[in-house]
RODRENVO-642218 format. One record per residue (C-alpha): residue number from 1; residue in one letter; x negated, y negated, z negated. Coordinates in steps of 0.05 Angstrom, whole numbers, plus 5000, padded with zeros to 4 digits. Each point is the difference from the previous one (the first is absolute). Layout:
+-----+---------+------+------+------+
! num ! residuo !    u !    v !    w !
+-----+---------+------+------+------+
! NUM !       A !    X !    Y !    Z !
...
+-----+---------+------+------+------+
This chain:
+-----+---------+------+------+------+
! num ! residuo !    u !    v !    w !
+-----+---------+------+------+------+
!   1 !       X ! 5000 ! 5000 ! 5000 !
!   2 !       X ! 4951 ! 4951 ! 4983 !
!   3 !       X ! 4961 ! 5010 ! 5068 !
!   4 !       X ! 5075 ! 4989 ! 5041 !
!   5 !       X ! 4997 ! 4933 ! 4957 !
!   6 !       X ! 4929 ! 4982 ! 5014 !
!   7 !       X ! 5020 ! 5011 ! 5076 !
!   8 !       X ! 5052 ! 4964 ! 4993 !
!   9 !       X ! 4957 ! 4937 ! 4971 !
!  10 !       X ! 4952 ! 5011 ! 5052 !
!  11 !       X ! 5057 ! 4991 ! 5052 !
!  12 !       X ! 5029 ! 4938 ! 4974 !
!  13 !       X ! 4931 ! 4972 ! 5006 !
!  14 !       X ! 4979 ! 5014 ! 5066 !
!  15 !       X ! 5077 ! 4998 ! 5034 !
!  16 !       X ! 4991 ! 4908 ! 5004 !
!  17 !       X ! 4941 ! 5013 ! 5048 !
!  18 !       X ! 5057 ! 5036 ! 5051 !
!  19 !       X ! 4960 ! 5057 ! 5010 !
!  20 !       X ! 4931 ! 4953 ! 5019 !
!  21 !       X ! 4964 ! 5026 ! 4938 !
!  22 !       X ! 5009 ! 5070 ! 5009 !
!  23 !       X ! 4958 ! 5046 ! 5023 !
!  24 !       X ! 4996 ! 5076 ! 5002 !
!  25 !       X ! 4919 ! 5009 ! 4996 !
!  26 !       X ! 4970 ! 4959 ! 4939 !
!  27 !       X ! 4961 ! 4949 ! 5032 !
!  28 !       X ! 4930 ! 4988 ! 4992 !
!  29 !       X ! 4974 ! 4950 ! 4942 !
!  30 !       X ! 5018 ! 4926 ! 5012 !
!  31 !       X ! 4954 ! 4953 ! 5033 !
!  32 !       X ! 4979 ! 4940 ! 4958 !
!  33 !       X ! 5055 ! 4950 ! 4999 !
!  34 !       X ! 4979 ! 4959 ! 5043 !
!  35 !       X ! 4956 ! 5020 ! 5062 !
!  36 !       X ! 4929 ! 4957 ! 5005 !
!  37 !       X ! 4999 ! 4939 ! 5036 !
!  38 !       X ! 4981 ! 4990 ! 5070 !
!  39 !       X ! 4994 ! 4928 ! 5017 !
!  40 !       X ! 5046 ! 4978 ! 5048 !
!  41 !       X ! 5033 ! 5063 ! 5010 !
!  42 !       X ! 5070 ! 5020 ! 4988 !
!  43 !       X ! 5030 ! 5026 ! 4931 !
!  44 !       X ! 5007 ! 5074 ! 4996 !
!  45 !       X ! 5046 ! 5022 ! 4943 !
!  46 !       X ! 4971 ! 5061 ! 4967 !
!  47 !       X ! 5053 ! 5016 ! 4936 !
!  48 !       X ! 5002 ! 5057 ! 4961 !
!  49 !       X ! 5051 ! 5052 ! 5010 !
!  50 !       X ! 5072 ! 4989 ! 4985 !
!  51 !       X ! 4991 ! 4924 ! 5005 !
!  52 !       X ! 5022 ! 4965 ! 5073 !
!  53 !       X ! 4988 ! 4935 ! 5036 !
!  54 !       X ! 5021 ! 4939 ! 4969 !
!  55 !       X ! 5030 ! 4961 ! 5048 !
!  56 !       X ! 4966 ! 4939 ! 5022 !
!  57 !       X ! 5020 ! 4934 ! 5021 !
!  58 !       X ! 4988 ! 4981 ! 5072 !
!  59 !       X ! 4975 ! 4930 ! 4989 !
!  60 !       X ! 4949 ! 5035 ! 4954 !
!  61 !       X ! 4965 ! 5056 ! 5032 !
!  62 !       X ! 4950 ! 5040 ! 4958 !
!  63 !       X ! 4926 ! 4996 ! 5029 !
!  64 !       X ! 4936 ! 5022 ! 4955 !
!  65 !       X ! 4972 ! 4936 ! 5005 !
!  66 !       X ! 5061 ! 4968 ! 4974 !
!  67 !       X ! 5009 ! 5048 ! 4941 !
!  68 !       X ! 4926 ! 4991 ! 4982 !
!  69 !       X ! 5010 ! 4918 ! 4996 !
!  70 !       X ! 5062 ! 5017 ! 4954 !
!  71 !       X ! 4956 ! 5041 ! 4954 !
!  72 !       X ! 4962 ! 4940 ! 4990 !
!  73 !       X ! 5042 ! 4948 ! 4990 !
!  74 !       X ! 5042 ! 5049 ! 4958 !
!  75 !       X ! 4941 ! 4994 ! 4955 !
!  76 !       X ! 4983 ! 4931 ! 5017 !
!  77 !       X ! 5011 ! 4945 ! 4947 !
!  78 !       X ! 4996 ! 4948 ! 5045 !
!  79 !       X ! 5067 ! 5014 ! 4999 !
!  80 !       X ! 5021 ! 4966 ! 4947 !
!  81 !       X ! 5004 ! 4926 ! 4992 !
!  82 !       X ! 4962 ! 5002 ! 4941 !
!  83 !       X ! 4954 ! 5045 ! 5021 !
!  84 !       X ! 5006 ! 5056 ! 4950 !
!  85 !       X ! 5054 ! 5052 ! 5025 !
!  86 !       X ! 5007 ! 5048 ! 5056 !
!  87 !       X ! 5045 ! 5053 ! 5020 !
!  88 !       X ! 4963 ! 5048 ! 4966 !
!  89 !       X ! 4996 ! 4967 ! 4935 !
!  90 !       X ! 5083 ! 5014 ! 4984 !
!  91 !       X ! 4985 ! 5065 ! 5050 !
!  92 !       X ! 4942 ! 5049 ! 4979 !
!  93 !       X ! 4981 ! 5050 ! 5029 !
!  94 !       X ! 4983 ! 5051 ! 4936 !
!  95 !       X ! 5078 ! 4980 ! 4978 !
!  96 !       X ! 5028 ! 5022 ! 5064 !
!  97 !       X ! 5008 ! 4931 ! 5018 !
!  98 !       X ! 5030 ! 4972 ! 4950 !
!  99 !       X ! 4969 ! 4967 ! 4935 !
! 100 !       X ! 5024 ! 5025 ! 4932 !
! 101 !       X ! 5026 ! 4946 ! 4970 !
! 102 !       X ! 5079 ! 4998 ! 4987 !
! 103 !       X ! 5005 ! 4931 ! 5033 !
! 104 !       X ! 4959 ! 4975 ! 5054 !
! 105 !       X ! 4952 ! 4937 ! 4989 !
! 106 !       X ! 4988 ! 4949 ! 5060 !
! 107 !       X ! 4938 ! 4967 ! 5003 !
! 108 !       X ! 5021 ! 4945 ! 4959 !
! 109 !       X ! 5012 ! 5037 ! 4948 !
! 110 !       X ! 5088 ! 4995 ! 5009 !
! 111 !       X ! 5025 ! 5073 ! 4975 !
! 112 !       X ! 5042 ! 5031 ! 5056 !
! 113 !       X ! 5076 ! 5017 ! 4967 !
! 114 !       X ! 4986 ! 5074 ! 5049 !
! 115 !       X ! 4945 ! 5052 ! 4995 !
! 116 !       X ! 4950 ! 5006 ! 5067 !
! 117 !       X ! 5031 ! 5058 ! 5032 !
! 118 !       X ! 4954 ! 5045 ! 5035 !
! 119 !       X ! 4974 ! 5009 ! 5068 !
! 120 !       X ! 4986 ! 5066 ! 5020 !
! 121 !       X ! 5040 ! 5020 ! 5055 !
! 122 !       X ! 5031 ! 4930 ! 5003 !
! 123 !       X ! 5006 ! 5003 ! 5079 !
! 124 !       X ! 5064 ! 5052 ! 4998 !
! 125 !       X ! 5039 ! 4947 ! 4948 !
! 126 !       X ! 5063 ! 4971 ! 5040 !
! 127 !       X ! 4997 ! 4942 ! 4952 !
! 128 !       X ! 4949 ! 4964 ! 4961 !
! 129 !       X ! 4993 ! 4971 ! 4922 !
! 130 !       X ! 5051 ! 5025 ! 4951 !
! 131 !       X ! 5058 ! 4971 ! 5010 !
! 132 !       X ! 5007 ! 4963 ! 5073 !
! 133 !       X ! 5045 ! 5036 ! 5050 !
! 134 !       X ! 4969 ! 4933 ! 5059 !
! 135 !       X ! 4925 ! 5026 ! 4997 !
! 136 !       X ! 4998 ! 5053 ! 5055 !
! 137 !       X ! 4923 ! 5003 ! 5013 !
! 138 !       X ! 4930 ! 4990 ! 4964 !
! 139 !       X ! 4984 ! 4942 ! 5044 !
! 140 !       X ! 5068 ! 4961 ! 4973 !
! 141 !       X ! 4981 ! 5030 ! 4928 !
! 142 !       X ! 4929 ! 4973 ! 4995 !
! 143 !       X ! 5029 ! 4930 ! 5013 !
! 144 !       X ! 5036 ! 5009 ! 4918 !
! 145 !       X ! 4941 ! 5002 ! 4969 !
! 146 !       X ! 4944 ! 4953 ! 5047 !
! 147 !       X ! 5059 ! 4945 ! 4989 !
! 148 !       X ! 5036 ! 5011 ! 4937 !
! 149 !       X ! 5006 ! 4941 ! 4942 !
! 150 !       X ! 5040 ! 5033 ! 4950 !
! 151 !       X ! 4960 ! 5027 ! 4981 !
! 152 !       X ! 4938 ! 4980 ! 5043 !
! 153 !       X ! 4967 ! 5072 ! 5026 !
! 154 !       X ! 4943 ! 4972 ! 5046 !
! 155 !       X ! 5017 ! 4934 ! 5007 !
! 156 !       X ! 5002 ! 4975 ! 5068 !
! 157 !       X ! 5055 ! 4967 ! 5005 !
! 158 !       X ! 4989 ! 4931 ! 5025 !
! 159 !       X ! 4923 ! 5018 ! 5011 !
! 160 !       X ! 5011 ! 5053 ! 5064 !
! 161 !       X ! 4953 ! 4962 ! 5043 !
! 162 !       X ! 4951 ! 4996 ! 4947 !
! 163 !       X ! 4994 ! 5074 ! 4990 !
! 164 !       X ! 4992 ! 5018 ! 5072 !
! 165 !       X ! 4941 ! 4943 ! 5008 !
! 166 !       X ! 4960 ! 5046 ! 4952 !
! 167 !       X ! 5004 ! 5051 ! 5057 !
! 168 !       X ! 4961 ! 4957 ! 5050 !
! 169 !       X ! 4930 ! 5031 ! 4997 !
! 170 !       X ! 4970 ! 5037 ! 5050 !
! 171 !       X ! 5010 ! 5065 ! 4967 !
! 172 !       X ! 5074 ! 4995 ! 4984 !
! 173 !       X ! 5019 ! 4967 ! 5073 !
! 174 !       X ! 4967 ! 5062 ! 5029 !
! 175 !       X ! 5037 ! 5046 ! 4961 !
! 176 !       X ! 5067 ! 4971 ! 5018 !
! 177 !       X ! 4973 ! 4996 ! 5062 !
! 178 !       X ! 4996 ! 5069 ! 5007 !
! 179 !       X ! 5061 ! 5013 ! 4964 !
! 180 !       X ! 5042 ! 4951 ! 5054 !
! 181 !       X ! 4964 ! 4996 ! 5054 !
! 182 !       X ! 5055 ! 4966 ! 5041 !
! 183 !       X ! 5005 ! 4935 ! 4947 !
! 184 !       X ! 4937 ! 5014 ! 4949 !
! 185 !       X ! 5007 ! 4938 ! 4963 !
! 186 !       X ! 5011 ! 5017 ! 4923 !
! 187 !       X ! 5072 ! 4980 ! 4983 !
! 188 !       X ! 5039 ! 5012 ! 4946 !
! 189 !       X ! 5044 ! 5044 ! 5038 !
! 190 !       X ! 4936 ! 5039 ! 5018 !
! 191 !       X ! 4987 ! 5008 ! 4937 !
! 192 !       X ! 5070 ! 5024 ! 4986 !
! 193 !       X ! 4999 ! 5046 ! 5046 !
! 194 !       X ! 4925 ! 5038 ! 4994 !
! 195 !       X ! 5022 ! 5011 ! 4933 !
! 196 !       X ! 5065 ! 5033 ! 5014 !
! 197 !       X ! 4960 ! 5034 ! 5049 !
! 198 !       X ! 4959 ! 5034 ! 4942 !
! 199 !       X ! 5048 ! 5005 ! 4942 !
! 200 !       X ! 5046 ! 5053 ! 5064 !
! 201 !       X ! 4922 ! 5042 ! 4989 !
! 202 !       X ! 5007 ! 5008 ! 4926 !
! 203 !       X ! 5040 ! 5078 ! 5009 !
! 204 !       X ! 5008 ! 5042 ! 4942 !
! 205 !       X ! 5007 ! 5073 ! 5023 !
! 206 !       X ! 4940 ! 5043 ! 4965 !
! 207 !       X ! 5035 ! 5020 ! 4926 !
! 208 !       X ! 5004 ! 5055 ! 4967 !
! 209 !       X ! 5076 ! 5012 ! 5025 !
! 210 !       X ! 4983 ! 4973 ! 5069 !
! 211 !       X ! 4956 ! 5069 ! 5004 !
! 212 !       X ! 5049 ! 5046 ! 4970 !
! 213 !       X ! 5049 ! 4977 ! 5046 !
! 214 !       X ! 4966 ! 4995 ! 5075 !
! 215 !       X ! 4940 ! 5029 ! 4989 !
! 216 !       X ! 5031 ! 5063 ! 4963 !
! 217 !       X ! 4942 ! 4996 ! 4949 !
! 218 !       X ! 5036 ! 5040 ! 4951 !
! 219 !       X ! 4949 ! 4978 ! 4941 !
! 220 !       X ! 5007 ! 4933 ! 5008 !
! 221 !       X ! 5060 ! 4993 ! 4959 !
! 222 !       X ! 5003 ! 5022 ! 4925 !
! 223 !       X ! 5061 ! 5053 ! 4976 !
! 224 !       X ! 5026 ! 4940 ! 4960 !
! 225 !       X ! 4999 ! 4953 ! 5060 !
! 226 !       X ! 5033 ! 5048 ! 5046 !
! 227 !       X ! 5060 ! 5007 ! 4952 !
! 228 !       X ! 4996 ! 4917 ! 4988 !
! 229 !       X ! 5005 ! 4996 ! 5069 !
! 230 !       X ! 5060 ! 5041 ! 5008 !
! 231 !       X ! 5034 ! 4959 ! 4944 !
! 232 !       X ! 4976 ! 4937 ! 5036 !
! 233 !       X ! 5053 ! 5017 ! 5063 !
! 234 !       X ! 5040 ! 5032 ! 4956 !
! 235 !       X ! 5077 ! 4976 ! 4989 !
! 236 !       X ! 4988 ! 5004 ! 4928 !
! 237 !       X ! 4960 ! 4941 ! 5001 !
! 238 !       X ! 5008 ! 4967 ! 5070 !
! 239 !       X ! 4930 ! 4965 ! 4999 !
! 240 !       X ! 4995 ! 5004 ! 5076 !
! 241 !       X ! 5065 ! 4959 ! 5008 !
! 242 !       X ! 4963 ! 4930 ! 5000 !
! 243 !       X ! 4929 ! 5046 ! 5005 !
! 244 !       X ! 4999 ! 5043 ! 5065 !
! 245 !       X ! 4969 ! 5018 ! 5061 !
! 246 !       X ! 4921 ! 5002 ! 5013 !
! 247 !       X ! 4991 ! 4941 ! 4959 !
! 248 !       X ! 5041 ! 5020 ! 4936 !
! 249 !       X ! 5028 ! 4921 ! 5010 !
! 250 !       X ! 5063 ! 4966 ! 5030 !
! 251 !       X ! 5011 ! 5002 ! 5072 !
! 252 !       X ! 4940 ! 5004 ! 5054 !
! 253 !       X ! 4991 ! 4990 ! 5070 !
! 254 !       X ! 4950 ! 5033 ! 5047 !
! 255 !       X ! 4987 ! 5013 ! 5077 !
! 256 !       X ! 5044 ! 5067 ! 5004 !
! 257 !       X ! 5057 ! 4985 ! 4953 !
! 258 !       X ! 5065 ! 5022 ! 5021 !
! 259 !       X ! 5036 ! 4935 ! 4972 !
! 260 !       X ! 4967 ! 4934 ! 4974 !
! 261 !       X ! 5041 ! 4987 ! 4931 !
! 262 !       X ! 5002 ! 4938 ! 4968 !
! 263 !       X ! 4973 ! 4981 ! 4940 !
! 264 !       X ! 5025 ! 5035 ! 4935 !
! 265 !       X ! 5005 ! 4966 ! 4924 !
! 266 !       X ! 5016 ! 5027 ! 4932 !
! 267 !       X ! 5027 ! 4979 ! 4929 !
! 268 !       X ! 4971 ! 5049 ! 4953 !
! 269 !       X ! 5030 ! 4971 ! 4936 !
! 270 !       X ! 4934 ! 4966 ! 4974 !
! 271 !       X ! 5035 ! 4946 ! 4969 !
! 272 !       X ! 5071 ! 4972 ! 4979 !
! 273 !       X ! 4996 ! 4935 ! 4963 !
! 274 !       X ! 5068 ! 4983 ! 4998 !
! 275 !       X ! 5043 ! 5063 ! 4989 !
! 276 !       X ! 5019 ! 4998 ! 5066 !
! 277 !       X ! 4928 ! 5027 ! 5043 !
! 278 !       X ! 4970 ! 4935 ! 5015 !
! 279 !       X ! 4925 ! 4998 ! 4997 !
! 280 !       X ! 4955 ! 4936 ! 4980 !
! 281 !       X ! 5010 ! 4940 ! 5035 !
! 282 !       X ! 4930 ! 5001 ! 5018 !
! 283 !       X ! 5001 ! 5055 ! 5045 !
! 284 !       X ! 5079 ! 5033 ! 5020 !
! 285 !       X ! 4972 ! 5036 ! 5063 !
! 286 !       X ! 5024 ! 5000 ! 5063 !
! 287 !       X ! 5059 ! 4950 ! 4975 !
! 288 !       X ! 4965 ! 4946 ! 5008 !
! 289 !       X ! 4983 ! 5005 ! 5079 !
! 290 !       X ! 5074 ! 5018 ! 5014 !
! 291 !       X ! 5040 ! 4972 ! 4949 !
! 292 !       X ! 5041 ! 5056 ! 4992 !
! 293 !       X ! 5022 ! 5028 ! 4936 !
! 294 !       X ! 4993 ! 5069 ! 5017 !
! 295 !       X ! 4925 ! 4994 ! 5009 !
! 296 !       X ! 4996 ! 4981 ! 4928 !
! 297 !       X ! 4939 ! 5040 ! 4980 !
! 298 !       X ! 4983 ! 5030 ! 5062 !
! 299 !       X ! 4931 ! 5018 ! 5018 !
! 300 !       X ! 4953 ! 5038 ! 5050 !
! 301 !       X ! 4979 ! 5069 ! 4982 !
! 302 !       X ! 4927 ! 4998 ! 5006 !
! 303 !       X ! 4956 ! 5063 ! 5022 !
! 304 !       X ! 4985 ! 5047 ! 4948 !
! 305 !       X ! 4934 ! 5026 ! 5031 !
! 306 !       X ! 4944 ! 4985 ! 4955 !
! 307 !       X ! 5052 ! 4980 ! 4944 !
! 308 !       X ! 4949 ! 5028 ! 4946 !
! 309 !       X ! 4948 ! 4942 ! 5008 !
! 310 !       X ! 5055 ! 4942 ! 5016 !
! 311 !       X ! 5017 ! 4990 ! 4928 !
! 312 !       X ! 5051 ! 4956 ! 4976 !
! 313 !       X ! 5058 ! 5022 ! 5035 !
! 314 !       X ! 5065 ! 4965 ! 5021 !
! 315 !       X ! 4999 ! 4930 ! 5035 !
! 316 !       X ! 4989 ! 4959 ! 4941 !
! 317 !       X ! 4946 ! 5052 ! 4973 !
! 318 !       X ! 5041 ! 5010 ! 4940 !
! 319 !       X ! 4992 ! 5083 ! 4982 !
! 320 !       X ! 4926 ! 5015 ! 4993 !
! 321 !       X ! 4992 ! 5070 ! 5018 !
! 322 !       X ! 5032 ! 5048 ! 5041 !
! 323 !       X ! 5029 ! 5031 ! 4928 !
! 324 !       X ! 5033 ! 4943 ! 4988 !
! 325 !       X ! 5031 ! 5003 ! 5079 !
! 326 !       X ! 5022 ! 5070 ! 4989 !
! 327 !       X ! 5037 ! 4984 ! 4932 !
! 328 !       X ! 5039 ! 4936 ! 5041 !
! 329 !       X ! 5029 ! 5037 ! 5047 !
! 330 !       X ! 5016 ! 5056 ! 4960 !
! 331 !       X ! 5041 ! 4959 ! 4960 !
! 332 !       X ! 5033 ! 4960 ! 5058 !
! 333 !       X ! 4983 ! 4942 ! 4981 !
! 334 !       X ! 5047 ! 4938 ! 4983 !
! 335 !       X ! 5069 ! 5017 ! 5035 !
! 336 !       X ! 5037 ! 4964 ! 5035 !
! 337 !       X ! 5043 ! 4990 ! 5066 !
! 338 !       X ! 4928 ! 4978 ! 5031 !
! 339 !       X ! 4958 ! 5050 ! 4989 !
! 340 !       X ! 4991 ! 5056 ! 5061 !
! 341 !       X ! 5034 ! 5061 ! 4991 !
! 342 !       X ! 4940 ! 5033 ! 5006 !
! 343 !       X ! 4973 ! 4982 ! 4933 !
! 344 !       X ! 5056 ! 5036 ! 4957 !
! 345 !       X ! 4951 ! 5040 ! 4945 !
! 346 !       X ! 4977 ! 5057 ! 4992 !
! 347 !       X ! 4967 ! 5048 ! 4948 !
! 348 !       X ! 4934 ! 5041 ! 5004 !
! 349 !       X ! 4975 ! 5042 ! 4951 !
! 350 !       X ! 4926 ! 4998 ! 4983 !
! 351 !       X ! 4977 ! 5046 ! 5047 !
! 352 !       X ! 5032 ! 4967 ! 5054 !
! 353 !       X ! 4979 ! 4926 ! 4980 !
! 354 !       X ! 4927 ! 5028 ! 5010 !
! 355 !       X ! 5014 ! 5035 ! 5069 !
! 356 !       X ! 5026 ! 4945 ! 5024 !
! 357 !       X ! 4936 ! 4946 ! 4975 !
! 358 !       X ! 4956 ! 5055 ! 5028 !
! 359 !       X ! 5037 ! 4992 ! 5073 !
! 360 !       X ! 5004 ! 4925 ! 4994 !
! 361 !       X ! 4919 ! 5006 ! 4982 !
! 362 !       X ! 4983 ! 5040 ! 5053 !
! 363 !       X ! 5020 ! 4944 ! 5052 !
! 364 !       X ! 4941 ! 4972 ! 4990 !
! 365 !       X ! 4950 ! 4989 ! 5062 !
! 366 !       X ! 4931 ! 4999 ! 4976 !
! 367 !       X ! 4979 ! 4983 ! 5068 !
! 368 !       X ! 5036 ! 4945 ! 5012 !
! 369 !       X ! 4968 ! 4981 ! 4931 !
! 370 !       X ! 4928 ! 5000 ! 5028 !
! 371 !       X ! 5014 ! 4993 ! 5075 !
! 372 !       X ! 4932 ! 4956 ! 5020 !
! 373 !       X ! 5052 ! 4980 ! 5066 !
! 374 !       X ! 5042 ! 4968 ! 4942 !
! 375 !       X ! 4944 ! 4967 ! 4953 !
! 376 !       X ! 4968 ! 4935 ! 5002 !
! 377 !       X ! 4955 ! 4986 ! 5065 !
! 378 !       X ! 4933 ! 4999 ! 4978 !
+-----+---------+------+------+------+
């Protein structure tokens, strides 16, 4: 019986791909994420099994030499107005892109109300941030956090044509020359857009369940995690309602998928501060960007690969560990009529509390952790 289930999981998992990820004879080992550069050549996708093409948009071609400059300036504190932040400073590497604070700090010092949400796999999201149904790609995304003032993030705002006049030495204009050959000026929108061009790189596909599952490593997972993944998909606990698919997130889009959903956001009960499910005014969630009461609360579900080392959890950072997770949602939460009807409660018993942390930690990609393709240029 517990083998049918285990099948069963297994099937749930692989059936978003539409048959794409399936494959009758294991496949060899994975490449490394990302394949090495050739200058001026095209981008060659090389992604572990069981994870497709992210779909990419046509005004933003990948090319190596483009995904190299975003590396950079990913790292690049130039970035900021004040000279002190970069992307990677809120996104690190060894944290699976994230940074391990429960609220994000600019580089002013103005605390974020939302944690920094992680960017492994980022290119398959059909929406971006927590809670805003209008950003449909990376390159409208980065634009939040280069421009913000409340709180300030990098600063730029006001200051866009200073930042991109810290570009114009000979090194950088012959990066973005060969990065857009047809207009190689550095521009904002350049800059924009190399980074996108990166971030789409950053694939997650090499964990421990990753190789039980399309590389039919039976050793890979533990007896524990086996049976946490089969209460994982089970309808006992209805995790992969708002967690599903390849990425273990909300909705994804890629080259071969049969439909394109739209975006997908969840109350999960967090909060209630006035007896009737409304959460702090600071921060309601998708409410207010539509103005609609039913979105009272609502957030996206973010990926739970490498959930182990992205510590605090929810989008305020409010529950520490992944303990703490496991007893919310077993107790539903705060009800009321906004929270999903996913998040109902449910009760494990000891044994099954620990198979199901020992799935949830063996999501973890250590290679993605290390990945030189990912790491500061040197």
């Amino acid at each position: 019986m517990t083998g049918r289930r285990t099948r069963a999981a297994v099937a749930l998992w692989l059936v978003v791909l539409g048959g794409a990820a399936c494959r009758r004879t294991p496949p060899p080992p994975p490449p490394p994420h990302a394949p090495v550069p050739a200058a001026g050549g095209p981008y060659v996708w090389l992604l572990p099994a069981g994870i497709p093409e992210p779909v990419v948009p046509a005004d933003n071609p990948m090319a190596e030499a483009k995904v190299e400059l975003g590396r950079r300036l990913f790292y690049d504190t130039r970035l900021s107005l004040n000279q002190t932040y970069a992307c990677a400073s809120c996104h690190q590497q060894r944290r699976a892109f994230t940074d391990g604070r429960a609220q994000a700090v600019g580089s002013t010092g103005g605390v974020h109300p939302r944690s920094t949400m992680s960017l492994a796999n980022v290119a398959y999201n059909t929406s971006y941030g927590w809670a805003d149904s209008s950003l449909r790609s990376l390159e409208a995304q980065m634009r939040v956090p280069l421009l913000n003032e409340h709180p300030i993030e990098m600063g730029l705002a006001g200051h866009e044509d200073d930042i991109v006049r810290r570009f114009d030495t000979a090194d950088d204009r012959a990066r973005f020359a060969a990065a857009f050959p047809s207009d190689p000026s550095p521009t904002l929108a350049h800059i924009i857009k190399a980074i996108a061009s990166f971030e789409r790189t950053i694939v997650s596909g090499n964990s421990a369940v990753d190789r039980y599952l399309y590389r039919d490593d039976r050793t890979a997972l533990s007896a524990p995690a086996v049976n946490g993944m089969t209460l994982f998909f089970s309808n006992r606990l209805r995790c992969s309602e708002c967690h599903g698919g390849f990425n273990l997130s909300g909705p994804v889009d890629f080259v071969v998928a049969k439909t394109h959903p739209r975006p997908a956001f969840h109350n999960t009960g967090l909060y209630d501060v006035d007896g009737a499910g409304s959460y702090p005014a600071a921060d309601r969630g998708l409410i207010d960007v539509t103005r609609d009461a039913k979105d009272m609360g609502r957030f996206r579900a973010p990926t739970l690969r490498n959930i182990a080392v992205t510590a605090p959890y929810m989008h305020d950072g409010t529950i520490p560990t992944l303990e703490g997770v496991l007893d919310h949602y077993a107790s539903g939460g705060h009800a009321s009529r906004f929270r999903s009807r996913a998040v109902r409660g449910f009760k494990l018993s000891a044994g099954e509390r620990a198979d199901l942390l020992a799935f949830l930690n063996s999501l973890t990609d250590e290679t993605l952790l290390r990945d030189p393709a990912f790491a500061r240029p040197r």
